[in-house]
C-alpha positions as CSV (number, residue, x, y, z in Angstrom):
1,X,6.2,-18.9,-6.4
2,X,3.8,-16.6,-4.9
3,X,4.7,-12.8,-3.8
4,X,7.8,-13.9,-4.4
5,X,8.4,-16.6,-2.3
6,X,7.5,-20.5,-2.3
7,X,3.9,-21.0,-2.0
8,X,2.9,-22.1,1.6
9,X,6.4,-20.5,3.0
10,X,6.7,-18.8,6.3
11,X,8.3,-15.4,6.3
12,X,11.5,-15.1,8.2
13,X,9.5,-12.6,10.5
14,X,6.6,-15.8,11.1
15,X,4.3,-12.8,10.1
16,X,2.7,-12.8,6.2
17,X,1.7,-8.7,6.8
18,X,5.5,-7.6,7.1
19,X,7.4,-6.8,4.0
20,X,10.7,-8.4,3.0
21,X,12.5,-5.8,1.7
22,X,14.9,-6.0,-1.1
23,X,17.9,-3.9,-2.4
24,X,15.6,-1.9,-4.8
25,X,12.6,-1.4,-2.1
26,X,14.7,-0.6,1.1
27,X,13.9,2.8,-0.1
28,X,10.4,2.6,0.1
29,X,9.6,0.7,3.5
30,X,12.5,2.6,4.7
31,X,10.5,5.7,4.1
32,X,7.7,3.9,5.7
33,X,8.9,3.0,8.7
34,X,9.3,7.0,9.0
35,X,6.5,8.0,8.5
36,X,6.2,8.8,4.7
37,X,4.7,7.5,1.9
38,X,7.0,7.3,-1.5
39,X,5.9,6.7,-4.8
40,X,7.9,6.0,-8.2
41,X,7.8,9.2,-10.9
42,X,8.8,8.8,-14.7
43,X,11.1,11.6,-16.3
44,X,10.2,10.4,-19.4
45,X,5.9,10.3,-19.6
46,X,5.9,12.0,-16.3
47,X,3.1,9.1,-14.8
48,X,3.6,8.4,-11.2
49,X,3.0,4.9,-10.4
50,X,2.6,2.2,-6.9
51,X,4.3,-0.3,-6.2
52,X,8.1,0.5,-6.8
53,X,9.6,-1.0,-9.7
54,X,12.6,-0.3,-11.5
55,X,10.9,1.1,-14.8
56,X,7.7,2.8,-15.8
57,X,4.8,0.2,-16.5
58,X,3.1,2.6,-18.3
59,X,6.2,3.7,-20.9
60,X,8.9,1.0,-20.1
61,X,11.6,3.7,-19.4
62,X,14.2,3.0,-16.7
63,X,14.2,7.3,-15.8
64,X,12.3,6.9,-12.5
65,X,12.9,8.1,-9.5
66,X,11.2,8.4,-5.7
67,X,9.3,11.0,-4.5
68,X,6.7,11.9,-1.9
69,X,3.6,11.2,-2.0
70,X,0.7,13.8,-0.6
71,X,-0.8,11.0,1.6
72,X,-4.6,11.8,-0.2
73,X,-6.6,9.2,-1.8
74,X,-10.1,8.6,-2.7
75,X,-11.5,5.3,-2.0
76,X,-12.4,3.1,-5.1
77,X,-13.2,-0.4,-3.7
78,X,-12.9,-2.8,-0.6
79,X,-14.3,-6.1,1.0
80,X,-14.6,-6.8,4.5
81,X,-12.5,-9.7,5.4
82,X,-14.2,-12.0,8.4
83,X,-11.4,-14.7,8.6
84,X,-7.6,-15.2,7.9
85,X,-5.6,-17.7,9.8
86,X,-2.6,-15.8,8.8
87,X,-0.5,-14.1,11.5
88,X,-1.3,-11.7,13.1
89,X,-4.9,-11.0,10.6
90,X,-6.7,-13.4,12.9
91,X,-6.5,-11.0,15.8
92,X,-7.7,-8.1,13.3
93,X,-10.8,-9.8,11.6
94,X,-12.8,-8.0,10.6
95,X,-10.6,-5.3,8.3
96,X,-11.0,-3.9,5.0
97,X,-8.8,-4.3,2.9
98,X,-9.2,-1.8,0.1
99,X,-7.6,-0.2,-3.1
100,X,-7.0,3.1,-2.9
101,X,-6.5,6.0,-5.1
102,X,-3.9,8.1,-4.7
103,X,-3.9,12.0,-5.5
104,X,-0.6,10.7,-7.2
105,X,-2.9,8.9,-9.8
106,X,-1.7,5.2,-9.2
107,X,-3.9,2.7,-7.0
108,X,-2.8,1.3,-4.2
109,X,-3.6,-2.2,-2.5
110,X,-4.2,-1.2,1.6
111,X,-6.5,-1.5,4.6
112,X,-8.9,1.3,5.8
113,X,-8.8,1.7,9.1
114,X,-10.7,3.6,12.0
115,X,-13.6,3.6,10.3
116,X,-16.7,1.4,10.5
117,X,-17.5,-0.6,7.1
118,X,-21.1,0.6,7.1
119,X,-19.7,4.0,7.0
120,X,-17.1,3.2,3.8
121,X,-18.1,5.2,0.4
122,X,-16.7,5.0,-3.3
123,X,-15.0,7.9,-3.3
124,X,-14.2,9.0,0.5
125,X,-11.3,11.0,1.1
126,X,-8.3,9.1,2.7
127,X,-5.1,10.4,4.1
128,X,-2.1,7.5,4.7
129,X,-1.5,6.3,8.5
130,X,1.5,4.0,9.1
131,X,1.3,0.9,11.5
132,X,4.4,-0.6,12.3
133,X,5.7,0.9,9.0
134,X,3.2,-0.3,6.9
135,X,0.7,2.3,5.1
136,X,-2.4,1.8,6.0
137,X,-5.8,4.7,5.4
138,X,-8.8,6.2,7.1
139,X,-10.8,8.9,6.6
140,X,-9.9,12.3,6.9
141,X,-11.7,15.9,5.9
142,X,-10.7,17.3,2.6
């Protein structure tokens, strides 16, 4: 299994960037698909964390709960990705694909977008963009 499904299966959709939500994450990517940017909050060690799960990976307690995220993250690390025979990433080669850090505290697997590679910096302040429900960042002034 891979991501949850059987390695070298096809997503219903034909498309390996679209999520397949589930019971538990309808929340999130219907957020998403809005507009807005959720993340998961513990009541009981008070840590935020990305990607939704049903319990905090950080104190194992099932008191979590959505809530909005700022959008803001700093930019810790990325690669430039030349080729991917995967629809539709062939058509958008090259992208960065990048981990993010958000205000929030967690990190966060995304792409940077509408910004030249060259001009990428450890650091650089992000805000969260959504294509076709998907989070996605670029830069933005402080």
């Amino acid at each position: 299994m891979v991501g949850g499904r059987r390695a070298g299966a096809v997503p219903v959709s034909g498309r390996f960037d679209l999520p397949e939500a589930d019971a538990f994450t309808r929340t999130y990517w219907d957020a998403a698909a809005e507009g807005r940017l959720l993340v998961r909050r513990c009541g009981a060690c008070g840590r935020a964390h990305h990607y939704p799960r049903e319990f905090c990976p950080h104190c194992w307690s099932e008191d979590v709960v959505w809530e909005p995220a700022s959008g803001r993250a700093a930019l810790y690390t990325w690669s430039v990705v030349h080729r991917n025979d995967l629809p539709p990433f062939g058509n958008r080669v090259p992208y960065v694909a990048a981990v993010v850090d958000l205000a929030e505290g967690p990190r966060m697997m995304t792409e940077v977008v509408e910004c030249a590679a060259e001009e990428l910096r450890v650091g650089m302040v992000l805000g969260v963009a959504f294509r076709e429900g998907m989070p996605v960042f670029r830069p933005r002034t402080r």
